[in-house]
C-alpha positions in Angstrom: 0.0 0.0 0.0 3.4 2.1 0.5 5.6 2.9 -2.4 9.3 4.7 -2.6 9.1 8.2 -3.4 11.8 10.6 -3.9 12.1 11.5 -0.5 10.6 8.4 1.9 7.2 6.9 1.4 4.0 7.6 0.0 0.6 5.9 -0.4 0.2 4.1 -3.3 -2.7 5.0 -5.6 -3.5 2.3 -8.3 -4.8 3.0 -12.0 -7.3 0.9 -13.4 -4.9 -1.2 -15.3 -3.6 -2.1 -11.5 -7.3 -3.1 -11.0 -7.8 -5.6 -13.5 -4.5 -7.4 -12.8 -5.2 -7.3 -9.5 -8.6 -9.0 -10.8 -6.6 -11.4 -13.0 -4.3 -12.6 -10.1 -7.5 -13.4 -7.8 -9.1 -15.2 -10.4 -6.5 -17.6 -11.2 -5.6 -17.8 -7.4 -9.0 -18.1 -6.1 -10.3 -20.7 -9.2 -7.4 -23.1 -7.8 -8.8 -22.3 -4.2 -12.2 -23.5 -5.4 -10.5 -26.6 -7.1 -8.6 -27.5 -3.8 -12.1 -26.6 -1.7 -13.9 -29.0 -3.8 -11.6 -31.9 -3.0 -10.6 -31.1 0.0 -13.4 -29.1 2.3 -14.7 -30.7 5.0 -18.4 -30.4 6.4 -17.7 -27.6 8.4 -16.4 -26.0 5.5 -19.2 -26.6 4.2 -21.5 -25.2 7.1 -19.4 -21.7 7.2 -20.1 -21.3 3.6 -23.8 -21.6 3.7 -24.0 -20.1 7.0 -22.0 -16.8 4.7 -24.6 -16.9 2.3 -27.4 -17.2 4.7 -26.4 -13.8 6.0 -26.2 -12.1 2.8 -29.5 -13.3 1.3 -31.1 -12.2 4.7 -29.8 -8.5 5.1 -31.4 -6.0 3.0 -28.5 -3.4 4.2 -25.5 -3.1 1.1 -22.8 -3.2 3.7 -24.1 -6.4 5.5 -24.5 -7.9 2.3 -20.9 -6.6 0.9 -19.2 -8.0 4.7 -20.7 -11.3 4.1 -19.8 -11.7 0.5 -15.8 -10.9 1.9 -16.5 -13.3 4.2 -17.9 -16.0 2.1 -14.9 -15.7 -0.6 -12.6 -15.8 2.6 -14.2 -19.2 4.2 -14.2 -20.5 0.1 -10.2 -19.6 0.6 -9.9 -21.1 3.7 -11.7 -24.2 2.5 -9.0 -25.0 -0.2 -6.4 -25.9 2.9 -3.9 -24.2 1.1 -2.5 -21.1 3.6 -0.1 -19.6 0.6 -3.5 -19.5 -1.8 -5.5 -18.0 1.1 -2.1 -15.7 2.1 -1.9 -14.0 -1.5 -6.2 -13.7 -1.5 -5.8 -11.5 1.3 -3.1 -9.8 0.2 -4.7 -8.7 -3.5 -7.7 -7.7 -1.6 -5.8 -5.8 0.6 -4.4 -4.1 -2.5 -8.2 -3.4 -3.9 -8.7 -1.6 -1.0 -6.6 1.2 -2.6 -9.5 1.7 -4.8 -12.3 1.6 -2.4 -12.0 5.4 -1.2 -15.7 6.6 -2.2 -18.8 4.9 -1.3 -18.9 1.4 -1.4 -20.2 0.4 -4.9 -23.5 -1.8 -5.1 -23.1 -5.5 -6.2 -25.8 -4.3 -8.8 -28.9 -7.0 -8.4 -28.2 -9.2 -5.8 -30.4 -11.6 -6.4 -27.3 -12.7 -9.3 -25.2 -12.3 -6.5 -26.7 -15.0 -4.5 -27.4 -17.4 -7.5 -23.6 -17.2 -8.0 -22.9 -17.9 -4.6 -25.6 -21.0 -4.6 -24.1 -22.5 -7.8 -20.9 -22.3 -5.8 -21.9 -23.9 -3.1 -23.1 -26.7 -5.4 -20.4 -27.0 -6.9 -18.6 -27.6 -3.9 -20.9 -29.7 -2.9 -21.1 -32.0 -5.7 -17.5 -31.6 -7.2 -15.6 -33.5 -4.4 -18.2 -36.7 -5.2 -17.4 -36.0 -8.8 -13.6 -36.1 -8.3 -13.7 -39.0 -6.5 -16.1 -41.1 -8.6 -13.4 -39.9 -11.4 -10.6 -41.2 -9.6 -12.2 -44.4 -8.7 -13.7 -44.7 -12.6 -9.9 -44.6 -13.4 -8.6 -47.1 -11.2 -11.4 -49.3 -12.6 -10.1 -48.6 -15.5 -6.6 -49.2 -15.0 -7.5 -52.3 -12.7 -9.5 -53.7 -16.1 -6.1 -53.3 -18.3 -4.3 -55.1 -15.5 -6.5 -58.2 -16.0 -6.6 -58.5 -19.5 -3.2 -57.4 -20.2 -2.1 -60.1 -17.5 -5.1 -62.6 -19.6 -3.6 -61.9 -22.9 -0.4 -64.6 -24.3 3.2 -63.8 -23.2 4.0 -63.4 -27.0 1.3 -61.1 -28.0 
């Protein structure tokens, strides 16, 4: 949030091309965290998730609704298991903050909002069963070439 300056420090102001690379960054980083989440959150995961966008769908107040959305992404960060994902999140939004000087901006309709954040929870739900059907489809698989490789003649 600091940057040199010709004599000491000053606050760093950001352009919009800082903006959207800040944007890029989190959505790389935060589409892995939502891979790792998917295979690796637990129930309670889970609970904190829906518990996040319980709150928001149940406050009619913008900041209520914008704290819970943090929050959500946060426990979605958190649910990866991966500190150095979750580390770098917080830093970029950290960084965004640079940006957030006026009023806080409306999330638009947030009835898309909460779709969004109901598809995700979905997806989190049903991606780990997914994953591991796909693993276990494989090693089926694999287990299936074992026996009729191992079936097959010596000289074939």
């Amino acid at each position: 949030m600091l940057e040199r300056a010709p004599r000491g420090y000053r606050v760093r102001s950001g352009t919009p091309e800082d903006v959207v690379e800040i944007y890029e960054a989190r959505i790389a980083l935060e589409s892995e965290a939502a891979a790792s989440a998917a295979l690796r959150r637990t129930d309670l995961d889970l609970a904190r998730l829906q518990h996040q966008h319980d709150v928001a769908r149940a406050s009619s107040d913008d900041a209520a609704v914008r704290a819970a959305d943090f929050r959500f992404h946060e426990v979605l960060w958190q649910a990866g298991h991966n500190t150095t994902i979750a580390e770098l999140l917080a830093k970029l939004n950290t960084r965004l903050r640079i940006y957030d000087s006026g009023p806080p901006s409306s999330f638009g309709e947030p009835e898309v909002l909460y779709d969004e954040h109901e598809r995700m929870l979905q997806a989190l739900r049903d991606h780990a069963r997914a994953a591991v059907r796909g693993h276990l489809q494989r090693s089926l698989e694999q287990r299936i070439r074992t026996l009729v490789s191992g079936a097959q003649p010596a000289d074939r």
